[in-house]
C-alpha positions in Angstrom: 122.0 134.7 187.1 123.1 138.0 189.6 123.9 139.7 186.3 120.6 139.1 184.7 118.9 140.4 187.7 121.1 143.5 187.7 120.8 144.4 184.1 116.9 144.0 184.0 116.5 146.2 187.2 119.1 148.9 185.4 117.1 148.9 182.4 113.9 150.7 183.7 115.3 153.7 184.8 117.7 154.0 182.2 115.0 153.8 179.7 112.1 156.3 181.3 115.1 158.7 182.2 116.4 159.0 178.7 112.7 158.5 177.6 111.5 162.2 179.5 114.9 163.7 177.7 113.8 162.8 174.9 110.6 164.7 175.4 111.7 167.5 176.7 114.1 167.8 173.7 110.8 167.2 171.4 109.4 170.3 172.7 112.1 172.7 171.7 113.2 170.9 168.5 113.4 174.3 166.5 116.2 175.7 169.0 118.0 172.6 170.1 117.7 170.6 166.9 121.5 168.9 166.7 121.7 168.5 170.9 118.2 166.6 170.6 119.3 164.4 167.7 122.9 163.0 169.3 121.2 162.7 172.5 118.5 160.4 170.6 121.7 158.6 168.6 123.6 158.2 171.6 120.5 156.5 173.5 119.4 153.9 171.0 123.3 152.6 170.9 123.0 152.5 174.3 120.4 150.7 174.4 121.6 147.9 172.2 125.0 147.3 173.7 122.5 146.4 176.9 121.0 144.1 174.8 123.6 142.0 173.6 125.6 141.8 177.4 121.9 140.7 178.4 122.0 138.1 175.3 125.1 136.8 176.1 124.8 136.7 179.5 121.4 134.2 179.3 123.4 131.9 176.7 126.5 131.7 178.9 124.0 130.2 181.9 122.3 128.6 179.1 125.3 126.8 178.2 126.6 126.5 181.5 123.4 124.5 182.8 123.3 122.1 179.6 126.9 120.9 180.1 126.6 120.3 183.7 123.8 118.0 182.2 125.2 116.2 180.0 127.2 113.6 181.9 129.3 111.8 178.8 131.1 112.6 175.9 129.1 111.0 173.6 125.8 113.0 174.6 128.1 116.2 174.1 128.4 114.8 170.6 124.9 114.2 169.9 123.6 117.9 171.3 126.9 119.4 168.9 125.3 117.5 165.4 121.3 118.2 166.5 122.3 122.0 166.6 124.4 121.5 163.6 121.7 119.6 161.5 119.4 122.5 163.1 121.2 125.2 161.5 122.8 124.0 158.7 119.6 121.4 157.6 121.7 118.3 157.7 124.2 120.0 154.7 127.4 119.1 156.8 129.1 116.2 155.7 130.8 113.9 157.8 134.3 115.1 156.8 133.0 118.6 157.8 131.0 118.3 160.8 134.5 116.0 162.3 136.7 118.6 161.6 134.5 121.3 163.0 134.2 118.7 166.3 137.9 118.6 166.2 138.7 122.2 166.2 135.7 122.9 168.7 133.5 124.5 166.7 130.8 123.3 167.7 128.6 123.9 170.5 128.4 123.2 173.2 132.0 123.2 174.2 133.6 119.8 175.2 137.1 119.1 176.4 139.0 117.0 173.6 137.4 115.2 170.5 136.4 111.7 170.4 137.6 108.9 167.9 136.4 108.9 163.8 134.6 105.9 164.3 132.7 106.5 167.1 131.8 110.4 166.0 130.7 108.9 162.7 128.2 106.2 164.2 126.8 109.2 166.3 127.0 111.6 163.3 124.7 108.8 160.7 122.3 108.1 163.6 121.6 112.0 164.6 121.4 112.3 160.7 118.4 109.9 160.7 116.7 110.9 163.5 116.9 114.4 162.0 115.6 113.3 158.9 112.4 111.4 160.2 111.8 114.6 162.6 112.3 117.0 159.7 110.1 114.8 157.2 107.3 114.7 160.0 107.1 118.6 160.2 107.1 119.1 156.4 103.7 116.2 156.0 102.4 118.6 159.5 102.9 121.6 157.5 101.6 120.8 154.3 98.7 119.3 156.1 97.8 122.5 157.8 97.7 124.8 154.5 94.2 125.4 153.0 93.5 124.3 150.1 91.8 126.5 148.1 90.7 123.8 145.4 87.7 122.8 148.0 87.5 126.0 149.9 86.4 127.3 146.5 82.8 125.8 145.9 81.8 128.5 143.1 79.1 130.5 141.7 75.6 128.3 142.1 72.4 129.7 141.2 69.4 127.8 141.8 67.5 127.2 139.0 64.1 127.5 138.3 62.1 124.7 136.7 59.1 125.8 135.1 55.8 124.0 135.6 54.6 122.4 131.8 51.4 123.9 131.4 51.1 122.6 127.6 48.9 119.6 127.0 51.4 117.5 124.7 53.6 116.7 127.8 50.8 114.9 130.1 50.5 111.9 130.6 47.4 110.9 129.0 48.8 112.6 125.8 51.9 110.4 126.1 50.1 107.2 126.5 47.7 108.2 123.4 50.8 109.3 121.4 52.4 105.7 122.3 48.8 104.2 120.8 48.9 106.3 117.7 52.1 105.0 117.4 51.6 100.7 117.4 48.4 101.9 115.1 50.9 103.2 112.5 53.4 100.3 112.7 49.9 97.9 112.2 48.8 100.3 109.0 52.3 100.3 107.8 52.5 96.5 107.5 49.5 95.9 106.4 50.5 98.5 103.5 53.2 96.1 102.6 50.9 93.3 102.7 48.7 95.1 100.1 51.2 95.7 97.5 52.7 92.3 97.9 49.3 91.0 97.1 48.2 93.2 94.3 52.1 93.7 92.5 53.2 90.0 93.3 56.8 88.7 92.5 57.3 87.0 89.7 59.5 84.2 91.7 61.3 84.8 94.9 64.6 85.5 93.5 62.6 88.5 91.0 64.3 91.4 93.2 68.2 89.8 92.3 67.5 89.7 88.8 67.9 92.9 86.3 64.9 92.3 83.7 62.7 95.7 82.7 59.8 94.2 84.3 61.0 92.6 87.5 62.5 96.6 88.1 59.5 98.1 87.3 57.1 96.4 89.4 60.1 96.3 92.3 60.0 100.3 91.5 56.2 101.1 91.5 56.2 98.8 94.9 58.8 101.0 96.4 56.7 104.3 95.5 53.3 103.2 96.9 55.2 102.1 100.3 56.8 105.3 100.2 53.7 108.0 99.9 52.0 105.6 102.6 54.9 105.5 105.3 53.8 107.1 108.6 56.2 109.3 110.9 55.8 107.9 114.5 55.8 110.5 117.2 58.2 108.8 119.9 60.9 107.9 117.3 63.6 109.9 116.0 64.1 107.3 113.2 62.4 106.6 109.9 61.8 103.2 109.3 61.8 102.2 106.0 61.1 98.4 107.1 58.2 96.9 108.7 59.7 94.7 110.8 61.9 97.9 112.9 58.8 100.2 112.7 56.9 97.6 114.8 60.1 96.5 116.8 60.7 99.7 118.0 57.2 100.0 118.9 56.8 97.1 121.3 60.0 97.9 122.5 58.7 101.1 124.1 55.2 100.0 125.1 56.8 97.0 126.9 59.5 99.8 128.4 56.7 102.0 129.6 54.1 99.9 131.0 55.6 96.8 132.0 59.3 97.0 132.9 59.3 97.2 136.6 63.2 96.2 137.6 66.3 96.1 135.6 66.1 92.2 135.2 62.6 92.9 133.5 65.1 95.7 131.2 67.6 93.2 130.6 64.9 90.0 129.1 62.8 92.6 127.2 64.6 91.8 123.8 64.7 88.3 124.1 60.6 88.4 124.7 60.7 90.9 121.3 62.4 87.9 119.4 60.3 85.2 120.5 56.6 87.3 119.0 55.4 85.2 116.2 54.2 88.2 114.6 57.7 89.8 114.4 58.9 87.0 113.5 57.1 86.6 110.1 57.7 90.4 109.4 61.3 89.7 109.7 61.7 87.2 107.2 59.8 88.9 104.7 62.2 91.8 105.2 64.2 93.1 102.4 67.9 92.1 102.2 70.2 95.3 102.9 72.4 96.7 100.2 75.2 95.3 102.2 74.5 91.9 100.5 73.2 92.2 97.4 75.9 94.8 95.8 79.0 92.4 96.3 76.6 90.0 94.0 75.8 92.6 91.6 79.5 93.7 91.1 80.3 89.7 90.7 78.0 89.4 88.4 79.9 91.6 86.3 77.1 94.9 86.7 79.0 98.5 86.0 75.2 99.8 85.9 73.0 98.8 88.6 71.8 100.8 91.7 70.1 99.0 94.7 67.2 101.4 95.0 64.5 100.0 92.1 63.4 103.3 91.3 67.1 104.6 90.6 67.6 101.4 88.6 64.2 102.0 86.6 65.8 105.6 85.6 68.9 103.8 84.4 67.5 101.4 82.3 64.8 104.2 80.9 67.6 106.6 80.1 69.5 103.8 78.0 66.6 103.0 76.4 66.0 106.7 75.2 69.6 107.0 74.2 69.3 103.4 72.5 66.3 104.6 70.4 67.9 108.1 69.7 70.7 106.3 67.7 68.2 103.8 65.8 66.0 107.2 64.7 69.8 108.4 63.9 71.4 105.5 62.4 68.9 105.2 59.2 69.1 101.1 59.5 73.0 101.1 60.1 73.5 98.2 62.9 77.2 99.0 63.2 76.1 102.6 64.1 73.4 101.9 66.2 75.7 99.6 68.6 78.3 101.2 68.7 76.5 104.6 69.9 75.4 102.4 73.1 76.9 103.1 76.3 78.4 99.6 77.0 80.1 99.6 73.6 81.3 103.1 73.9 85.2 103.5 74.1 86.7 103.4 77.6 87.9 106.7 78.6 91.8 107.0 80.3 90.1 109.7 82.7 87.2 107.4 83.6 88.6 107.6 88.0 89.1 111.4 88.4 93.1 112.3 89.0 94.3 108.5 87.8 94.8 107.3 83.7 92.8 104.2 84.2 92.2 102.3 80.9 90.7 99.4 81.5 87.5 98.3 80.6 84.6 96.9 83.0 86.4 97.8 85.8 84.6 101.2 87.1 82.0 100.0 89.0 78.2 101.2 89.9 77.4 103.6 92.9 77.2 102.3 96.0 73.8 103.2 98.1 75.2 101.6 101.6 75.5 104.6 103.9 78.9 106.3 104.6 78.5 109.5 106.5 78.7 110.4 110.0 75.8 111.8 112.2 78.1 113.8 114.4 81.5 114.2 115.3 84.7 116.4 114.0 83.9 114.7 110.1 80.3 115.5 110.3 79.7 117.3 106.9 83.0 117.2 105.7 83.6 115.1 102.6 85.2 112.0 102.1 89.1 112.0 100.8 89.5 111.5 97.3 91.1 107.6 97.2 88.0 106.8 99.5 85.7 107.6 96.8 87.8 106.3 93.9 87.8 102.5 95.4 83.8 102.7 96.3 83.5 103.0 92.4 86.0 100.6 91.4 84.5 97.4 91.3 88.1 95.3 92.5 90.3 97.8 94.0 93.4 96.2 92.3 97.0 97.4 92.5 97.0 98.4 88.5 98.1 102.2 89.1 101.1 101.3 90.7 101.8 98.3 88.2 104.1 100.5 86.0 107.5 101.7 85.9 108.7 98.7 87.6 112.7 98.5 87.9 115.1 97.4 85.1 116.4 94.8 86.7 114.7 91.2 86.1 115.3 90.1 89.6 114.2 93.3 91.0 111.3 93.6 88.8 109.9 90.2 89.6 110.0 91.0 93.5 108.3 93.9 92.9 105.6 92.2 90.7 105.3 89.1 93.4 104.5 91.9 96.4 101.9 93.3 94.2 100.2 90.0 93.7 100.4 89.3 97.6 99.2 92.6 98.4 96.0 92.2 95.9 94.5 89.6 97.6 95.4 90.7 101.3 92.2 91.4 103.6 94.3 93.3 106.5 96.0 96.4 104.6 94.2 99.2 103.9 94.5 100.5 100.1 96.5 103.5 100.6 98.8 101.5 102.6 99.6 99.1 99.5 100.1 101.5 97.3 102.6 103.7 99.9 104.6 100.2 100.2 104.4 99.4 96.5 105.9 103.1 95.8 108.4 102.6 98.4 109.4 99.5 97.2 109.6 100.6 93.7 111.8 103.5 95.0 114.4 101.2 97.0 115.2 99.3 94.2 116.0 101.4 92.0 118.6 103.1 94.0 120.0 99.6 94.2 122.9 98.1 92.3 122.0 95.6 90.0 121.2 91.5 91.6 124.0 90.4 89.5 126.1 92.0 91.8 124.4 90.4 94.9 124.3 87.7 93.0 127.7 86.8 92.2 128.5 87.4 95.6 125.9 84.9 97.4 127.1 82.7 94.5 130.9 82.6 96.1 130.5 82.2 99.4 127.1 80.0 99.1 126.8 77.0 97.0 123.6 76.9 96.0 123.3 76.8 92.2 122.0 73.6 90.7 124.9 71.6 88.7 123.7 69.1 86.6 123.3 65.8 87.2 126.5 64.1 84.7 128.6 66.8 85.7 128.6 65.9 89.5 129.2 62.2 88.8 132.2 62.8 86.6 133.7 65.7 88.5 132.1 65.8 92.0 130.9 62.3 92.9 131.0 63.0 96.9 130.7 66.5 97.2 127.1 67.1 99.0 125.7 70.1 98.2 123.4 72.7 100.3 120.5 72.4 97.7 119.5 71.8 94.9 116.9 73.5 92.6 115.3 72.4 89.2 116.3 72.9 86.0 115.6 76.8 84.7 115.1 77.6 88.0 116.8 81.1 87.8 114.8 82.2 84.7 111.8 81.2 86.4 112.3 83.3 89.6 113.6 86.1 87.9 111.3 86.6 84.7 107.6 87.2 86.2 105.2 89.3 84.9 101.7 91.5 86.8 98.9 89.3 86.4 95.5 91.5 86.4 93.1 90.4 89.7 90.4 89.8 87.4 92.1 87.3 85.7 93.9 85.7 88.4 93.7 82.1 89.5 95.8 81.5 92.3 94.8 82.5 95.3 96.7 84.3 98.1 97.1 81.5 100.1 99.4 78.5 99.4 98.1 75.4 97.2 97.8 72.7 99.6 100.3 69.9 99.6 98.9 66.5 97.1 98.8 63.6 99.8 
């Protein structure tokens, strides 16, 4: 402590004596200029050698006090590691940090080393300490820096909602529009009512049948509910039906003017069902397309179109074309029938980018809607195979029914996949055909069964021996199993049967009790 005191009274006058030289050399720096800069040089090395022998003075006391502190060996130990975790971050190893205790390299200074075991209890449980203080000043430092995520609220502008001056968006307009509107829905049914009454059905199944008359007066209904169909103003949609056109209509008087709660919300469409009135407009709702196409394509219909005014061009057309040919034919029958369409010959091209032959297979346009309203495939149109199976009345497996393998026993795998594949409901189309082409593919760069076969044969007897052979030459050998007679030729020789012509179903016969 005498020699701190000494050295930090020395340094004052030391410094402002040097401190005027250097002035005084400043002023006559043109005629003195290497004097002035040694003296400078000289001073500033001064200067640190003070430093350092003022440095190592305050450690030496430093040290000096904290081992007269320390009573025991073992806290010597424990102030050597927390100064070595402190500088080195707990990188020492125990191997190191023990032979650095050893040689005394460590500080502070202690007289001897103590044993391996005891230095490395001490050594793992300054580690942890070390580690919970060091963790503790990382989460208290990352705590304190700003984040600039929520510092940084952005650019708001405020902005400015313009009064509705126009007349259409007051309220009394809105309650008159919603008026105009349940006045519409009434005028629209009562529309239907009137051509029901004055172009009535000539039996309640008239719109499933296909006659000239039963589509014409289907048609001319059609038209006179079409040019009398109002638009409502509150709806977006365009109701075609009765029965939605009034629906939708309650449904937003009752939502305006007497929902007051969501439980009120949530029991307005059962209250909708139970009206009598909507009721009876709902049964004498059309059916959809949805259910009566799959019954015109069973019926065996390649022409027929579920709008009866698109039907009543079809069957016009024909006709014309039918009494072209008469006028042409000059009282030749053969002529005149075969110029009609359904006794034309079937084109290979019929299914555009596939040589499809077959006859009464291409069916009739569907009129169920397919596009999209929005999204990424809004506008775009369909892929090709999409459209080929909406016209195909049964999309069956026939274009890949072809170049099956050589092989028999190949072939007829091949052949059974494509009959279980038919009459699956799960796979898509494209799927079916990608397995049936892979399938196809995998067998021909196969070796032929009889290969397999022989080999199964040798190490698994299985074949069927017959019956006065096994009593005269094996009368207690039990075999594996047994099949029936011509049981190979069966499995092995089967042939595509046509889904139009089929008669087993996918699923297995049921077992005769």
């Amino acid at each position: 402590m005498r020699a701190l005191r000494l050295a930090s009274a020395a340094l004052p006058s030391v410094t402002g004596s040097h401190c005027r030289r250097a002035a005084a050399s400043a002023g006559g720096a043109e005629l003195r200029q290497s004097w002035g800069s040694g003296f400078l040089s000289q001073d500033v090395e001064q200067r640190r050698r003070r430093r350092e022998e003022i440095k190592s003075a305050t450690a030496s006391t430093a040290d000096a006090h904290a081992g007269a502190a320390l009573a025991t060996s073992e806290d010597l130990v424990k102030a050597q590691l927390k100064k070595l975790f402190k500088d080195l971050r707990s990188k020492a190893s125990l191997r190191e940090a023990y032979s650095m205790h050893v040689k005394g390299q460590l500080l502070p200074k202690m007289a001897g080393a103590i044993d391996e075991e005891a230095f490395e209890h001490l050594y793992k449980e300054e580690r942890r300490i070390y580690r919970l203080l060091r963790a503790g000043e990382v989460s208290r430092r990352r705590k304190r820096r700003r984040n600039y995520a929520l510092l940084n609220a952005g650019y708001t502008e405020v902005e400015e909602v313009p009064e509705v001056t126009e007349a259409d968006f007051e309220e009394s307009w809105r309650k008159k529009s919603i008026v105009e509107d349940w006045w519409k829905s009434e005028f629209y049914g009562r529309c239907h009512r009137f051509v029901q009454e004055s172009i009535p059905e000539r039996h309640h199944m008239a719109a499933r049948t296909d006659r000239l008359a039963d589509v014409l007066a289907s048609a001319y209904r059609s038209h006179v509910a079409e040019q009398n169909r109002p638009v409502l103003t509150q709806e977006l949609a365009d109701y075609e039906n009765p029965y939605m056109m009034k629906r939708s209509v309650a449904h937003r008087v009752v939502q305006e003017f007497c929902v007051r709660n969501q439980l009120d919300e949530r029991l307005l469409p059962r209250v909708l069902d139970r009206q009598p009135e909507l009721n009876k407009l709902r049964s004498q709702g059309a059916l959809p397309p949805e259910v009566l196409e799959p019954l015109a394509a069973f019926r065996g219909d390649v022409r027929w179109h579920f709008d009866a005014r698109e039907r009543l061009s079809q069957k016009l057309t024909a006709a014309g074309q039918a009494l072209k040919a008469v006028v042409a034919a000059k009282g030749n029958a053969d002529t005149v029938l075969s110029a009609l369409e359904e006794n034309a010959e079937v084109r290979a091209d019929q299914v555009p980018g596939v040589h499809h032959p077959w006859r009464n297979h291409v069916g009739f346009a569907s009129a169920v809607p397919q596009d999209v309203a929005g999204g990424i495939r809004f506008g775009q149109p369909r892929p090709a195979l999409t459209q080929q199976i909406q016209g195909l009345r049964y999309p069956t497996l026939q274009r890949v029914a072809h170049t099956l393998p050589k092989d028999p026993k190949w072939r007829a795998q091949v052949v059974r996949t494509i009959r279980v594949l038919e009459r699956s409901k799960h796979w898509d189309y494209a799927s079916k055909l990608r397995a049936v082409n892979t399938m196809k593919e995998v067998y021909d760069n196969l070796r032929p069964s009889s290969e397999y076969t022989s080999q199964l044969d040798e190490k698994l007897p299985v074949n069927r021996v017959a019956s006065h052979l096994k009593r005269k030459y094996a009368r207690n050998v039990e075999y594996v199993k047994t099949f029936p007679k011509k049981w190979l030729k069966q499995k092995t020789h089967s042939r595509y049967r046509a889904s139009l012509t089929a008669k087993n179903p996918l699923k297995s016969k049921e077992k005769k009790k």
